[in-house]
N, C-alpha and C positions, 0 to 999 in steps of 0.2 A: 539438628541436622541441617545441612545447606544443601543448594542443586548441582554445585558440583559432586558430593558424596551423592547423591539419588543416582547423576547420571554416571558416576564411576560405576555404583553397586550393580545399576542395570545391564549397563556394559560387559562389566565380567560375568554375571548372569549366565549371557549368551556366548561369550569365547571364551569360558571357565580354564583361563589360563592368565596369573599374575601378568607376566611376561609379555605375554602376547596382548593384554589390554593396555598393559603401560605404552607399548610401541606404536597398538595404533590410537590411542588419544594423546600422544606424543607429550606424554610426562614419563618422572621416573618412576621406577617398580617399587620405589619407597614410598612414592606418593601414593597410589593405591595401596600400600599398605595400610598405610595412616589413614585415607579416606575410611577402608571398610574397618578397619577397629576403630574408630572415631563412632561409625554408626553403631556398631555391638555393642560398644561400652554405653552410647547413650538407651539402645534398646534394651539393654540390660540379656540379649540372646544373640548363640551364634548364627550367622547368615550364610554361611558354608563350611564343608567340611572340606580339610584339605588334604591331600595326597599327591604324590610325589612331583606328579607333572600340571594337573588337575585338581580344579575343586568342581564341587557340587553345591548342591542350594539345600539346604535343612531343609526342616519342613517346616520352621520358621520363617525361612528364606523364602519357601515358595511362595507364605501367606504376605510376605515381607513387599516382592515383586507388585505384586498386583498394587497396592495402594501406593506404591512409589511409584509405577506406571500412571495413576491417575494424578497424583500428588503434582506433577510436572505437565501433565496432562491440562489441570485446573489451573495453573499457573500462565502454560501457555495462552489460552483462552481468554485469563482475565486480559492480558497486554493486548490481546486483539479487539478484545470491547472496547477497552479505554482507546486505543490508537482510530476503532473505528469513528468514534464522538466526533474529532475531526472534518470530518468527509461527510457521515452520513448519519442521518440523524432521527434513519428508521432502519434497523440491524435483528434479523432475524436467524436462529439457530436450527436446524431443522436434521429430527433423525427419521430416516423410513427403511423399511427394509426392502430389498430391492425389487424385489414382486411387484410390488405398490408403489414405487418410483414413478417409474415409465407412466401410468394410465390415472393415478390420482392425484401424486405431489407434482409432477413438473410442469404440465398442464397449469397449476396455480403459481408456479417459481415463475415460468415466462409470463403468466397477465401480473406478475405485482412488480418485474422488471421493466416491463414495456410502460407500465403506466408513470412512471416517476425517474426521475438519473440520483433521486437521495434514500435510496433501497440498499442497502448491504446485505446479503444472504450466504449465509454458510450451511451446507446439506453435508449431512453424515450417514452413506450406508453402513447397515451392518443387520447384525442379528437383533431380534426383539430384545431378549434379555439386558444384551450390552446396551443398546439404547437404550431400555430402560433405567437403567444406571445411571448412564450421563445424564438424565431428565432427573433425576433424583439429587445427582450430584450438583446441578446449577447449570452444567454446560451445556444444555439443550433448553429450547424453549419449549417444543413442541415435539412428538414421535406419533409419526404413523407405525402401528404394531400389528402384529397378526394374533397378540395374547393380551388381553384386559391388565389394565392395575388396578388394584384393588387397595387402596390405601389412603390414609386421612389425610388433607391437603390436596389431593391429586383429582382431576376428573376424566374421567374415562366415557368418550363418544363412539358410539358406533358413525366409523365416518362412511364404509363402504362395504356392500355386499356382492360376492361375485361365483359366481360356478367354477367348479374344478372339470376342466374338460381333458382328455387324453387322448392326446395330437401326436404326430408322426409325421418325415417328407409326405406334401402331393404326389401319388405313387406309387409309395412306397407302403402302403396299407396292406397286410395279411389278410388283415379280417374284416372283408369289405360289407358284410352281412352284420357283422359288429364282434364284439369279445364278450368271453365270459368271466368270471372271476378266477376258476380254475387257468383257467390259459393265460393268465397273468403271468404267473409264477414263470414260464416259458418265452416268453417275448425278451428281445435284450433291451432293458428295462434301461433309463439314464434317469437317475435317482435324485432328486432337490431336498434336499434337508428344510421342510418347513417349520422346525421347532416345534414346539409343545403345540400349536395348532390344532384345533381338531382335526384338521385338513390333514394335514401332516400326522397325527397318531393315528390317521385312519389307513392312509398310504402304506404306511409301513404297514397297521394289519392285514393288508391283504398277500403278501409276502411270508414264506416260508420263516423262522425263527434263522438269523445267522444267514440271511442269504446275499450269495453273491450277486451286487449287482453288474452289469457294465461299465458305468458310470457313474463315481457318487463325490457330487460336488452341491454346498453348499453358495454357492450366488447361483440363482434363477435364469440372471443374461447368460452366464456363462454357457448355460445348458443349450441355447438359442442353434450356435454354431452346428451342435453337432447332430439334432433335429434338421435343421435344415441340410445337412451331407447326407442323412438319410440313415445315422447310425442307432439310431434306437425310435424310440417310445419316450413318453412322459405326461405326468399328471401335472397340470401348470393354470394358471386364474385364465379366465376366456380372455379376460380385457387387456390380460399382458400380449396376450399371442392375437389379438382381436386383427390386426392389420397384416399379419402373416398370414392368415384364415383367409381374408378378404383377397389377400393378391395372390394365392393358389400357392403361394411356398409351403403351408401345412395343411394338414386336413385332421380333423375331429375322427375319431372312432367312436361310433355307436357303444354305450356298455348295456350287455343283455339282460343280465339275470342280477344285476346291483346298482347302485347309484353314487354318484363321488357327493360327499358334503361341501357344502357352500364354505367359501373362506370367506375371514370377517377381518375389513382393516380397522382399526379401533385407534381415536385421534385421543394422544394422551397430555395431557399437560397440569401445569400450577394452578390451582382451584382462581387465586386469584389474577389469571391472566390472561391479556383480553385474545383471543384467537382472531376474532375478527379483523382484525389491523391486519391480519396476513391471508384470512380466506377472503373474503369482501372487499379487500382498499378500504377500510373505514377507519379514518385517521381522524386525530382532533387536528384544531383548526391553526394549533400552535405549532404543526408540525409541517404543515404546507410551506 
């Protein structure tokens, strides 16, 4: 298989139309033909079923996607290490999830930029899981995670510990005496998917089975906005929201009768890789 079949196969994936993928990767409808039976025949499985106007992804297909996603994924990355050797000759990969951006990683991104012009830095948010993958895969060096790895080669630090507070507009507080767990359920609640976290499986159990939230988005910043217009509630790290607290834009709710668990950012990387070159500036003497 080559990257032009990877990126044809991914491409009709998503506009699951012959036709319509040949016209806008501006080749003919034959050549996509030949690209995805070039990949089946060497897969030895088919990668869609087809129908009249439409195809669909097998269920070969679907498992098919994901590591063609990363396949080009890994490719890209290798040509930006090699291009970065060039220029810079201290190059760091960096995944956090974005909770832990803001108050733990960037704080160290600007002292390791400011101290040197021969730093290259690439940051990737996203979910723990998917970073952990890319850290598995090669394309990370490092992931801040809100879930441990557990696994030989790997070492897992506890990098940060921080409180779950649940804030809402300066204001805009109901329950100025504090909440109780019951009255949870009741509030229009804007929901952060913090993954398998304890944080996070505990959030949800305080919530009805199948309940509607107001608001249920996965990035943490995103939630920021609509907290500060005054549209909801939310369980969020103190250190994230530590400067909105301080400047009166949100305020803390008291909880009565329960307590929120601590969230834990856990710094994950290659047994043999040195961290410190990117928390401390501690470089050897070859690299100055």
């Amino acid at each position: 298989m080559n990257t032009e079949e990877l990126k044809t196969f991914i491409f009709l994936s998503k506009v699951k139309n012959f036709t319509l993928a040949a016209e806008q990767l501006y080749i003919a409808q034959s050549t996509v033909t030949n690209r995805i039976g070039e990949l089946e025949k060497e897969l030895g499985k088919r990668l869609f079923t087809r129908g009249s106007k439409t195809v669909k992804l097998t269920e070969a297909g679907e498992i098919f996607l994901r590591y063609a996603e990363r396949i080009l994924e890994l490719q890209s990355t290798s040509i930006e290490e090699m291009n970065a050797l060039s220029s810079h000759s201290r190059k760091f990969s960096i995944g956090a999830i974005n909770a832990s951006y803001e108050s733990c990683v960037k704080p160290l991104v600007d002292e390791c930029l400011k101290n040197n012009s021969i730093t290259s830095i690439k940051v990737m948010l996203g979910h723990s899981l998917d970073l952990i993958q890319n850290l598995q895969d090669n394309m990370l060096d490092m992931v801040f995670s809100a879930i441990p790895l557990k696994r030989m080669g790997f070492k897992c630090d506890v990098f940060d510990v921080d409180r779950v507070v649940l804030v809402c507009k300066k204001g805009a507080n109901e329950y100025p005496k504090g909440i109780t767990k019951s009255q949870l359920a009741k509030i229009p609640y804007l929901m952060c998917d913090f993954t398998l976290s304890e944080a996070g499986v505990f959030i949800r159990s305080l919530f009805p089975k199948n309940h509607i939230f107001r608001l249920d988005v996965d990035n943490s910043s995103k939630l920021l906005p609509y907290l500060e217009n005054g549209l909801g509630y939310s369980f969020l790290p103190y250190k994230f929201v530590k400067d909105k607290l301080d400047a009166g834009i949100l305020e803390e709710i008291t909880l009565n009768d329960f307590k929120a668990p601590n969230v834990t950012t856990y710094l994950l990387y290659r047994q043999d890789y040195n961290v410190d070159r990117f928390l401390k500036n501690q470089f050897d003497e070859d690299e100055e």
